[in-house]
C-alpha positions as CSV (number, residue, x, y, z in Angstrom):
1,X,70.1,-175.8,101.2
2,X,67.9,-173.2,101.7
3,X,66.4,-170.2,99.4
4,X,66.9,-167.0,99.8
5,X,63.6,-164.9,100.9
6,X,63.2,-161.4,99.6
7,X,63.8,-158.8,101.8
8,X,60.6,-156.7,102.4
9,X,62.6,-153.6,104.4
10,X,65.8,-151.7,104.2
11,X,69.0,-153.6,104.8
12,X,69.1,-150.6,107.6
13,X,66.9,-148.8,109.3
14,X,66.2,-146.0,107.3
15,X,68.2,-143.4,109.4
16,X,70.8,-141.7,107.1
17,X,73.5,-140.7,109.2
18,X,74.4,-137.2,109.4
19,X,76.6,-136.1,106.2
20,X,79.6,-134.6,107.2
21,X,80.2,-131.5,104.2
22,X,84.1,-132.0,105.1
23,X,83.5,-135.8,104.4
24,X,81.7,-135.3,101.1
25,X,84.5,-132.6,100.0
26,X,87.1,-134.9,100.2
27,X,85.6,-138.0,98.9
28,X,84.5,-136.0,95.9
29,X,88.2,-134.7,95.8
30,X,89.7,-137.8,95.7
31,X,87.5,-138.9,93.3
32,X,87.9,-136.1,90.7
33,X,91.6,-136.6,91.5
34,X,91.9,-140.4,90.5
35,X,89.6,-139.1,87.2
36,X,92.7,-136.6,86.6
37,X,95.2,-139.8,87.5
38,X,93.4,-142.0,84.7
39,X,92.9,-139.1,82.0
40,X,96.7,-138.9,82.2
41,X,97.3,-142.3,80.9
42,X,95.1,-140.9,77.7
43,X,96.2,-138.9,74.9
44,X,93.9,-135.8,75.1
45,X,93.3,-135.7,70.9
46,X,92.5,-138.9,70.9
47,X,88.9,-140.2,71.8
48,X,86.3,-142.8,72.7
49,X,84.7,-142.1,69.7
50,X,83.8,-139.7,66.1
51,X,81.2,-137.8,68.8
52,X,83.9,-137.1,70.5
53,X,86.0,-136.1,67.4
54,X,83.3,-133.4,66.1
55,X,82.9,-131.9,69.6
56,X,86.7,-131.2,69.3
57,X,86.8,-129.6,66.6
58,X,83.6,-127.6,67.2
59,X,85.6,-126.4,70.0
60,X,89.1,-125.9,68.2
61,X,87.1,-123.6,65.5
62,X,85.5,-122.1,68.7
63,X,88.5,-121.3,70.1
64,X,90.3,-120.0,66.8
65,X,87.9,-117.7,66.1
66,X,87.0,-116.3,69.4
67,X,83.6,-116.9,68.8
68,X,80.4,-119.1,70.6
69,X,79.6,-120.0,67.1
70,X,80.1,-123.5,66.5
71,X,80.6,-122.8,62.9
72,X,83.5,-125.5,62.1
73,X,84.1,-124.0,58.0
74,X,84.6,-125.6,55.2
75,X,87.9,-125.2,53.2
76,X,85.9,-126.1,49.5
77,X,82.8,-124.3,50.0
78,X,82.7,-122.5,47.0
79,X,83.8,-125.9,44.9
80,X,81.6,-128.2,47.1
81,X,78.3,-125.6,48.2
82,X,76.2,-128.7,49.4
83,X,79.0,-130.0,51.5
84,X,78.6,-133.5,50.3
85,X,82.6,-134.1,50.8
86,X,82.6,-132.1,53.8
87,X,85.4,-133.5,55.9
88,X,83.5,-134.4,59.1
89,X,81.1,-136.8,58.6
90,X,77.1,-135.4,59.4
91,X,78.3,-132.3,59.5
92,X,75.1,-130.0,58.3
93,X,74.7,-126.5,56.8
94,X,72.8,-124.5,59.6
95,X,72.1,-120.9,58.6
96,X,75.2,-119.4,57.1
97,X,77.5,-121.6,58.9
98,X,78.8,-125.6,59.3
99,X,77.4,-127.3,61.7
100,X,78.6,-130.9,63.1
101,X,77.7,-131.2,67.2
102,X,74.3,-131.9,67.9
103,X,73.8,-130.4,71.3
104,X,75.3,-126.6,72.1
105,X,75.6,-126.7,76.1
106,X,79.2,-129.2,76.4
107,X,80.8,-126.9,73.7
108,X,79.9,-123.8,75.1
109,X,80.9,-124.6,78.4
110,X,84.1,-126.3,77.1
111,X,85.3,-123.1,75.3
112,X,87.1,-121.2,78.0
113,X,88.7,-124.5,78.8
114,X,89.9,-125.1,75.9
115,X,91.5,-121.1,75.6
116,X,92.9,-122.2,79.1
117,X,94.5,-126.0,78.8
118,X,93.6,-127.0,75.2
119,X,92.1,-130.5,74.7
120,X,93.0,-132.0,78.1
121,X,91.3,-129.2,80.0
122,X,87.7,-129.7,78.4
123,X,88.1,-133.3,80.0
124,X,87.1,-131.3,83.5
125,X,83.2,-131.1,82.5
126,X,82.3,-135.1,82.2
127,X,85.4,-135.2,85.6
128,X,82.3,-133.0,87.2
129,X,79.8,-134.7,85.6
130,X,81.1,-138.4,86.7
131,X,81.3,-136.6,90.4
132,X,78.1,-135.5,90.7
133,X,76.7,-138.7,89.2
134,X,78.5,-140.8,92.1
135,X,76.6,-138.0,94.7
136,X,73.4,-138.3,93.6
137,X,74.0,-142.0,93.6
138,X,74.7,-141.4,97.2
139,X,71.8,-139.3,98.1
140,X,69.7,-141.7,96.6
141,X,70.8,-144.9,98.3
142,X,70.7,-142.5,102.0
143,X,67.3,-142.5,101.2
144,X,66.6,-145.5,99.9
145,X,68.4,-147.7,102.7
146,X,69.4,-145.4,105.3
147,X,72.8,-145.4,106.4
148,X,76.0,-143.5,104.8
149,X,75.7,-144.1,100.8
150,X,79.5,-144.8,100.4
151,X,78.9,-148.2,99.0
152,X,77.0,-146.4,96.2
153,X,79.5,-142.7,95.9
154,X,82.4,-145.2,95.2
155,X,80.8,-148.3,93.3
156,X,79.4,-145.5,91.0
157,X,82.2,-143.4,90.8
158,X,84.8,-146.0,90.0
159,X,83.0,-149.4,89.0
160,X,80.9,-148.8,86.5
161,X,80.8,-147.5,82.7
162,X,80.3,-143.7,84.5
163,X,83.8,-143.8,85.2
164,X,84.9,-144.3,81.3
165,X,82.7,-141.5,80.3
166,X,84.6,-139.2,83.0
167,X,87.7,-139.6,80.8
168,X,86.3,-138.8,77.3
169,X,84.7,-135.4,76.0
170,X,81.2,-136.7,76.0
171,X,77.9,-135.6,77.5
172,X,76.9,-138.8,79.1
173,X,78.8,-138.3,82.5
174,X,76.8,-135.2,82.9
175,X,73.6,-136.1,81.6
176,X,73.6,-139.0,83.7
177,X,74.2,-136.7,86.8
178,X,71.4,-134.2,85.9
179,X,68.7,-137.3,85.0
180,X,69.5,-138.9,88.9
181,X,69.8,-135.8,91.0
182,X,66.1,-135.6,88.7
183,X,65.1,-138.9,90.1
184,X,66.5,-137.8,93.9
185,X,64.8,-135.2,93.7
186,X,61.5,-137.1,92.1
187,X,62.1,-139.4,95.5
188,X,61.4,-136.9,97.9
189,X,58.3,-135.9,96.8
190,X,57.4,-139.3,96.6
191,X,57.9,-139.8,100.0
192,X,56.5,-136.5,101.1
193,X,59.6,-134.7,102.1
194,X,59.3,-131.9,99.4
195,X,56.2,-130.1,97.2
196,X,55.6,-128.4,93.8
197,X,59.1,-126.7,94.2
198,X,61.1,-130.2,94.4
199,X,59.0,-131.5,91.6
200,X,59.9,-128.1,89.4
201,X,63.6,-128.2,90.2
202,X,63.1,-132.8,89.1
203,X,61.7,-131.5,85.7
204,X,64.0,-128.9,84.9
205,X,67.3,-130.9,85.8
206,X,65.2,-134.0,83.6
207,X,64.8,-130.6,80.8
208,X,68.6,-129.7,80.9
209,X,70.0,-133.5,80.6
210,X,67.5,-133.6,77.7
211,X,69.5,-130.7,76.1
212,X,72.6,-133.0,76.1
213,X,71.1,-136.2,75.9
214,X,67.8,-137.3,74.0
215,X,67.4,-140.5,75.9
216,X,66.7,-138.2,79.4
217,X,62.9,-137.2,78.2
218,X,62.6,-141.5,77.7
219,X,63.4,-141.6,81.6
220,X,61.7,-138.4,82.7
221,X,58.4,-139.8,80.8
222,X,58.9,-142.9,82.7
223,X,59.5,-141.6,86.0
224,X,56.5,-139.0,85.3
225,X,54.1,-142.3,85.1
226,X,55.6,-144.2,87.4
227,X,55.3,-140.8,90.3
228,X,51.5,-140.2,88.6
229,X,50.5,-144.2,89.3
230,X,52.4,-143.8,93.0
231,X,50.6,-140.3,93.8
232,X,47.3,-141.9,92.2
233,X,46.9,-144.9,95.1
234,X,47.6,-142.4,97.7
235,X,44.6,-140.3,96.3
236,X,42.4,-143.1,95.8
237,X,43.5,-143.9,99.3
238,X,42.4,-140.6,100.7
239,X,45.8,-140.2,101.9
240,X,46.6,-137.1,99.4
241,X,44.5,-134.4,98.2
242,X,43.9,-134.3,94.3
243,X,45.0,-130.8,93.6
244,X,48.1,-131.1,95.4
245,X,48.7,-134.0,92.9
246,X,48.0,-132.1,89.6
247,X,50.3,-129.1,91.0
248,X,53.0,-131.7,91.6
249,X,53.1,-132.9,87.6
250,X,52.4,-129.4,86.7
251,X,55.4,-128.0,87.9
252,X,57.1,-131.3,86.7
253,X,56.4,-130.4,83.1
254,X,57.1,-126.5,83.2
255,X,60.2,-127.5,84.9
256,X,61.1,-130.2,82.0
257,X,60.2,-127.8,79.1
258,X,61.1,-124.5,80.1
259,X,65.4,-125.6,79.6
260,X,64.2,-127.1,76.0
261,X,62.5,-124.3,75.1
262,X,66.1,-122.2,76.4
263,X,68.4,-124.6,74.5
264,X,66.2,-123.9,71.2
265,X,66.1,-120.2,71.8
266,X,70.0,-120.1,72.4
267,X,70.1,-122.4,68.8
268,X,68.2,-119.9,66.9
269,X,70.5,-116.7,68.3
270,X,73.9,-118.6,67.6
271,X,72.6,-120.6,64.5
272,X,69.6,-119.0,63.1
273,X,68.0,-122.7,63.6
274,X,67.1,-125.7,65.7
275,X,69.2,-128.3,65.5
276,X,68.1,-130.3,68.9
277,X,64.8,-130.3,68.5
278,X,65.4,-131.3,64.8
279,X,67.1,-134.0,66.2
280,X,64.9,-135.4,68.3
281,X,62.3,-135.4,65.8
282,X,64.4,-137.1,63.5
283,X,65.2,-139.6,66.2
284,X,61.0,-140.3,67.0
285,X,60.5,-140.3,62.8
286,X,62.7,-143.0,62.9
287,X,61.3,-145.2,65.4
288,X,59.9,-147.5,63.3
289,X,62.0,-148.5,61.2
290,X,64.4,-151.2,61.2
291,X,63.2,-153.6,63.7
292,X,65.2,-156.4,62.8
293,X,68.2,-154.2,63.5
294,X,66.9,-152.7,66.3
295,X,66.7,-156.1,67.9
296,X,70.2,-157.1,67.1
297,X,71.4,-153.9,68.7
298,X,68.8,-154.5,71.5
299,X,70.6,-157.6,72.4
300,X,74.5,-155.7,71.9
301,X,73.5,-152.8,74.1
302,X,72.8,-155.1,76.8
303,X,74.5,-157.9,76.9
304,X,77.0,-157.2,73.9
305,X,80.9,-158.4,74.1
306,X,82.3,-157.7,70.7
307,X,84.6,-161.1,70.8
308,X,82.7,-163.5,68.5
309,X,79.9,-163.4,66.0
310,X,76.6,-162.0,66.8
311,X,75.1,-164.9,68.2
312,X,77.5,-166.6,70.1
313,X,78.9,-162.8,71.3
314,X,75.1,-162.1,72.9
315,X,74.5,-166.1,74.1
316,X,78.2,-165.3,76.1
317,X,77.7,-162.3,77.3
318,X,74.1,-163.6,78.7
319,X,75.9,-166.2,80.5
320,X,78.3,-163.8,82.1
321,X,75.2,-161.8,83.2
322,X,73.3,-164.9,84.7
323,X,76.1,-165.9,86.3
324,X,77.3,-162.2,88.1
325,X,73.5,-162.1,88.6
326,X,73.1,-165.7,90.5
327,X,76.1,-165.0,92.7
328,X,74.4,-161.3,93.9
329,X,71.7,-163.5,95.0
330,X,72.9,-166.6,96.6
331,X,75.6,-164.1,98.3
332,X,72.7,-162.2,100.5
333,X,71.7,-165.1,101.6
334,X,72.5,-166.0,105.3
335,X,73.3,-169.8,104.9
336,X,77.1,-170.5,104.4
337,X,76.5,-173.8,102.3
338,X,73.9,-171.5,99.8
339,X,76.9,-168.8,99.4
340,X,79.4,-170.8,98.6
341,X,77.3,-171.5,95.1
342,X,77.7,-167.7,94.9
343,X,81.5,-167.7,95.0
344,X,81.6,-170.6,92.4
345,X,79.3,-168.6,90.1
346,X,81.1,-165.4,90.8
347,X,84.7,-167.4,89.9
348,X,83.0,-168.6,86.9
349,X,81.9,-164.9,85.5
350,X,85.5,-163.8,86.1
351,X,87.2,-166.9,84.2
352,X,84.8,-166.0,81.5
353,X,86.0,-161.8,81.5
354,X,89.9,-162.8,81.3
355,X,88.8,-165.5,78.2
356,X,86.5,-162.5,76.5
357,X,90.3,-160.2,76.7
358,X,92.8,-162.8,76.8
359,X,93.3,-161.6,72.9
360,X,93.1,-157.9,73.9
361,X,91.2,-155.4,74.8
362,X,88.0,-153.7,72.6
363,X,84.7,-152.4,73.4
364,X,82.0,-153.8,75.7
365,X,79.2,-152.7,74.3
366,X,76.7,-154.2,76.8
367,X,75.2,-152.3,79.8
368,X,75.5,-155.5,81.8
369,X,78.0,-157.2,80.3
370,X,80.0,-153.4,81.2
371,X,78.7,-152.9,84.2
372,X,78.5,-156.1,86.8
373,X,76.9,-154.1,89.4
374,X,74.2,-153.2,86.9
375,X,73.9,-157.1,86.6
376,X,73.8,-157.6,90.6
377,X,71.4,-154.5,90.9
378,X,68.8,-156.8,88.3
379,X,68.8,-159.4,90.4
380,X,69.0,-158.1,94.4
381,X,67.8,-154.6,94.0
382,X,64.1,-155.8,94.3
383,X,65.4,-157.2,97.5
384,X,65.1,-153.6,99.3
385,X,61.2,-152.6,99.0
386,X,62.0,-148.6,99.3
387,X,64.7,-149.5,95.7
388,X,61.8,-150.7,93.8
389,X,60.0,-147.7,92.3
390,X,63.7,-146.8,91.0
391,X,64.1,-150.2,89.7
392,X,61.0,-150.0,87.7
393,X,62.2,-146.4,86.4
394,X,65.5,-148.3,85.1
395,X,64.2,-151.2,84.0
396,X,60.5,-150.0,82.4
397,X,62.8,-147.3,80.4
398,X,64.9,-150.0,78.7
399,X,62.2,-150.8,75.4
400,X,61.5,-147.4,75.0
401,X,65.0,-146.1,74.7
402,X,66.0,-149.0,72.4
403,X,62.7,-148.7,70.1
404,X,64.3,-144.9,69.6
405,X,68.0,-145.3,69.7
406,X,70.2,-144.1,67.1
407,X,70.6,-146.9,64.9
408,X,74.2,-148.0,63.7
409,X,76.4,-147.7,66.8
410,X,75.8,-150.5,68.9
411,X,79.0,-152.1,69.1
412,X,81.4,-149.5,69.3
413,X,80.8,-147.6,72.2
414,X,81.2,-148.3,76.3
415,X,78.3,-149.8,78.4
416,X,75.4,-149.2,76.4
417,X,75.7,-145.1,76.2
418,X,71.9,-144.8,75.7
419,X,71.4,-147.0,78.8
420,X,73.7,-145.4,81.5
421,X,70.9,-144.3,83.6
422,X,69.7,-147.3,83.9
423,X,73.1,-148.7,84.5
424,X,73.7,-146.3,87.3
425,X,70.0,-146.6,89.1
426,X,71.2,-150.8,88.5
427,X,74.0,-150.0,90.2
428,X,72.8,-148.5,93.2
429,X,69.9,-151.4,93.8
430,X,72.7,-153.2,93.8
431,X,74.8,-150.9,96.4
432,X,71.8,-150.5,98.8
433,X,71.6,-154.7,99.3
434,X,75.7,-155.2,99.5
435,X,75.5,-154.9,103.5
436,X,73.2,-158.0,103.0
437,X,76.2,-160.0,102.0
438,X,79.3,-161.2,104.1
439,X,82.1,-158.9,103.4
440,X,84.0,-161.1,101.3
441,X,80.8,-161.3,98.8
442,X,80.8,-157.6,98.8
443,X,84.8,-157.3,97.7
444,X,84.2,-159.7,95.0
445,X,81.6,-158.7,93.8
446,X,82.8,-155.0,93.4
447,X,86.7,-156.1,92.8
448,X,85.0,-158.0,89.5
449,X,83.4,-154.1,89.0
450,X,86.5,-152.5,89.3
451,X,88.7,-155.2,87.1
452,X,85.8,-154.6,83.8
453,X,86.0,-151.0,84.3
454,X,89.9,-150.7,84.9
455,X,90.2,-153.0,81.5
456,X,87.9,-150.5,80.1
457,X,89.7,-146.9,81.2
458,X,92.8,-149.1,79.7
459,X,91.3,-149.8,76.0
460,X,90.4,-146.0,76.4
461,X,94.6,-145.0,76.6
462,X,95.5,-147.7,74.0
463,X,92.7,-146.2,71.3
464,X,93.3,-142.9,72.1
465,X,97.0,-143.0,71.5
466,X,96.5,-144.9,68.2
467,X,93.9,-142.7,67.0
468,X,96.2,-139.6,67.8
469,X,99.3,-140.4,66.2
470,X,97.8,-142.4,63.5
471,X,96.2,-138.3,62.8
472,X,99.9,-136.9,63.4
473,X,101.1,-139.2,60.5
474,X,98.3,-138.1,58.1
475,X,98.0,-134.4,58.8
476,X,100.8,-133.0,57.0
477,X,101.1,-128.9,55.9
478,X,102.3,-129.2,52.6
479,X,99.5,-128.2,50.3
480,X,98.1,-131.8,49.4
481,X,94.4,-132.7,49.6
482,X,93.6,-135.6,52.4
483,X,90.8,-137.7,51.3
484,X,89.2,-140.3,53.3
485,X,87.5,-143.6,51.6
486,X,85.9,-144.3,55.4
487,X,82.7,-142.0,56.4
488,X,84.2,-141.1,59.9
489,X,87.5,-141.5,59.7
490,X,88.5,-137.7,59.5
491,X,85.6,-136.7,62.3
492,X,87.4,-139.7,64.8
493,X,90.2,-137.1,64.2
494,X,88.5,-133.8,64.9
495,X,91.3,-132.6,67.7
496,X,93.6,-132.3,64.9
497,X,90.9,-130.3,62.6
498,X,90.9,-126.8,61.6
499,X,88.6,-125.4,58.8
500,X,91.1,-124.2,56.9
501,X,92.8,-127.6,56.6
502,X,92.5,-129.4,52.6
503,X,90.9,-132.4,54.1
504,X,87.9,-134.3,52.3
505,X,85.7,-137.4,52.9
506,X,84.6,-139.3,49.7
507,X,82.8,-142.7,50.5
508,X,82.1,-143.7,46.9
509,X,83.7,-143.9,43.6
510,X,82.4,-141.1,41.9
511,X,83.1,-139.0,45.3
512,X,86.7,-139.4,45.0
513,X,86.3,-138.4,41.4
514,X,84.8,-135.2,42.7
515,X,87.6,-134.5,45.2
516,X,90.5,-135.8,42.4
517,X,88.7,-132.6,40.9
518,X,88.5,-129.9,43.9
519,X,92.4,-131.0,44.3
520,X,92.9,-129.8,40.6
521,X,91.4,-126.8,41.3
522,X,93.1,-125.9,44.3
523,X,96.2,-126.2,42.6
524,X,97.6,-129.1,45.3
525,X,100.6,-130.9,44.9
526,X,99.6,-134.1,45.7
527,X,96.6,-136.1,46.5
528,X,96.7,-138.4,49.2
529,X,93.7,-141.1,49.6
530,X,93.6,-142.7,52.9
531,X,91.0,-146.2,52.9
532,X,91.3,-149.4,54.7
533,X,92.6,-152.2,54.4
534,X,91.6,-154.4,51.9
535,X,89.4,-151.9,50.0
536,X,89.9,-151.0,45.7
537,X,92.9,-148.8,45.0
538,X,92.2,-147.5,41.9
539,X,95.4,-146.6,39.9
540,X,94.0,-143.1,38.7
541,X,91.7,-140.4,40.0
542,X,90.9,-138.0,37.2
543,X,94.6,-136.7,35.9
544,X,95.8,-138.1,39.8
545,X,98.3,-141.4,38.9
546,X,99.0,-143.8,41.7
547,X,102.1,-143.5,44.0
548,X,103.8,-144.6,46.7
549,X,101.8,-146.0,49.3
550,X,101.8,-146.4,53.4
551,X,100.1,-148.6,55.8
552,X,99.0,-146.6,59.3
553,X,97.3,-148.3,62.4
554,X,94.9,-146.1,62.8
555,X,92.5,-147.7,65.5
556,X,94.1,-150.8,67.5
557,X,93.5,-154.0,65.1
558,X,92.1,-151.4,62.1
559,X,94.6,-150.3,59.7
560,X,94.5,-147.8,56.9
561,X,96.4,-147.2,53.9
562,X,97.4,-144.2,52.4
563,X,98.2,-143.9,48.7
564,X,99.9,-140.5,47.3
565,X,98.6,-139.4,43.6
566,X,100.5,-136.9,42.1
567,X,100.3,-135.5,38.5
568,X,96.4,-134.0,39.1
């Protein structure tokens, strides 16, 4: 048996093949088309998470209201002025209005959409931004490797978490595009093939994603030190003049700051304030804190399943990864006898995926657990020399993003969301070595891609159904005052919102006291708490006496139950 020797030059010779525009057209087509097929099997007010559900209804008040503001209201303002029960959880009072997104550009841009096809229609911009994403893939592996890029356009598009965020109302599809065609761009001034201009138009699409995303400034700082140490041997080398190094990262960093200093301008003219750049301070005071937690969600974001406790989830889902990751290797190599301990680990990692959803389908929270390619890319990726100053973007940019992630929602999102770039650059190390492998390695390799993503676009329809006519059975127009025990209950629900709606969130004891009391005032007929299952129903709230109650799924395997008090 013999081992497998890394591969010092492309898997082709670096001669990428003329691109046909006809070609591209139609495979970026077909590939927004079979988005549009998949987004059909969803319900388009239910989402992939509460994000999602304050986006909405950003957009529904948006659209109400024929306005850019993204002023969602609040139905007790004058009985509640701080907004403490305000409906939709972190929901913030911002100048004179309410304020729940985070980031302005996906909701302005979404607006027309919405006037045009309502909550299915705004689905279009992460379509476009999952496209794009699967392009730059492209572009970059043409230049990394040579050849046509289709291995990459496809395993991108359609085998990895990239194609779960095309179906759901989310800025990561986008951002992800924007922070690549960054890092294609980054590439060709690496390799001499562009100037200042390439490195401005880098910075600026790295400045843009930022607007959307927070994590993109992680990876633009990282590929900003990994292009200063490349550009810094060449100098020392004599092989590139000094200045013309300082004006590349000069108009790296205009190009970077000049859309951040657009977004905050646009903030203050609709809002009167800053909310991103808020944000993103409030994300680098926090830092610090919580390291214990931040390790535990470390270890969920990459190698997370969600199907036992902590320990055993992580120690399962490393297995998987070791295993997808051994069979990339042994599978480039050329010996028969050294494949064929590929296909047995591959086999393995597959047995393991149907055991992980033989009880039913749920999150993946792990960018390589998600994302087998991303897996494969780890461990073959170094294999193709030209892949590895991308590989050391991806990977360097990992411990950074996870000392300043948002705490709190590791485990229910998709394929670490904070780590998609990384995922996707993965993803195409792993697409630029796949002609090293016998064609056989290469369908199962990406078929075991396809089958984790398919079971991922299907937990999407399932939770997105549940989620919207769970909301269909609590939002009823008679007068009563909905109260949710659960913090983002209400803002999972944000299709169905409207500000005018008597809707309330009350998390604690003396919370619901305070909304049994704004119901009073209001005159409402009936109060109607909605908590899990399990929790304290209290038998009065204020003058409110208990009634009949009613048990709703309201996310697959999470029900709620909703108790009617009348008599306030």
């Amino acid at each position: 048996m013999t081992a497998v020797a890394p591969v010092a030059t492309p898997v082709r010779p670096l001669v990428a093949r003329s691109s046909r525009p006809a070609a591209v057209l139609l495979a970026f087509i077909v590939l927004m088309a079979a988005y549009a097929g998949l987004s059909l099997l969803n319900d388009p007010r239910g989402t992939l998470g509460t994000d999602t559900g304050g986006k909405l209804a950003t957009v529904v008040e948006m659209d109400r209201h024929g306005t850019f503001d993204p002023d969602v209201g609040y139905w007790a303002e004058d009985l509640d002025p701080s907004g403490h029960l305000h409906p939709l959880w972190y929901t913030s009072h911002v100048g004179n209005g309410w304020v729940n997104v985070t980031t302005l550009p996906m909701v302005l841009m979404a607006k027309p959409l919405y006037a045009a096809g309502g909550a299915r229609a705004v689905v279009l911009l992460p379509m476009l931004g999952a496209a794009f994403a699967a392009l730059a893939a492209r572009a970059l592996a043409r230049r990394i490797a040579g050849g046509d890029g289709w291995w990459a356009f496809w395993t991108v598009g359609l085998a990895s978490p990239i194609a779960i965020y095309a179906l759901d109302f989310w800025e990561h599809a986008p951002g992800v595009a924007l922070a690549c065609w960054g890092v294609v761009c980054m590439y060709d001034v690496l390799e001499g093939r562009a100037g200042w201009r390439t490195a401005l138009a880098s910075g600026a699409l790295f400045g843009v994603a930022a607007t959307m995303r927070t994590e993109a400034l992680v990876y633009a700082a990282v590929l900003g030190v990994v292009a200063a140490v490349v550009l810094l041997r060449r100098a020392l080398a004599g092989q590139q003049p000094w200045l013309r190094n300082v004006q590349w990262g000069g108009a790296f960093a205009f190009g970077l700051i000049a859309p951040l200093v657009v977004n905050q301008w646009i903030e203050g003219v609709l809002l009167g304030d800053a909310i991103r750049s808020d944000r993103v301070a409030g994300t680098a005071s926090r830092a610090a804190g919580g390291s214990s937690l931040r390790a535990k969600e470390a270890l969920t974001t990459a190698v997370g399943l969600n199907r036992l406790p902590f320990r055993s989830d992580w120690v399962l889902g490393a297995v998987i990864v070791a295993l997808v990751a051994y069979a990339a290797w042994r599978l480039i190599g050329s010996d028969r006898e050294v494949r064929r301990f590929g296909f047995v680990a591959l086999f393995a990692a597959v047995l393991l995926y149907l055991l992980c959803f033989s009880d039913g389908l749920g999150f993946v929270p792990g960018l390589l657990t998600a994302s087998p390619l991303a897996a494969a890319g780890v461990a073959i990726g170094w294999s193709v020399h030209r892949w590895r100053p991308v590989g050391a973007v991806a990977l360097l940019s990992v411990p950074v993003v996870w000392v300043f992630q948002f705490t709190g929602g590791a485990n229910p999102q998709w394929g670490g969301r904070y780590l998609l770039i990384t995922g996707t650059l993965l993803a195409v190390g792993a697409a630029v070595a796949l002609p090293l492998m016998p064609l056989s390695g290469r369908v199962a390799i990406v078929g075991l891609a396809v089958m984790v993503t398919l079971m991922g676009s299907l937990w999407l329809s399932q939770r997105s159904h549940t989620v919207a006519d769970a909301m269909r059975t609590l939002d009823r127009h008679d007068g009563s005052v909905l109260v949710s025990r659960e913090a983002h209950l209400l803002r999972e629900g944000g299709a169905f919102y409207t500000s005018d709606k008597r809707w309330l969130t009350a998390t604690t004891d003396a919370d619901l006291e305070q909304a049994g009391a704004i119901a009073s005032a209001v005159d409402a007929p009936a109060l109607r708490v909605v908590g899990a299952v399990g929790r304290p129903i209290p038998r009065t709230v204020g003058h409110w006496r208990r009634g009949a109650a009613q048990r709703v799924e309201f996310l697959p395997g999470f029900d709620v139950i909703v108790v009617t008090y009348t008599g306030g």
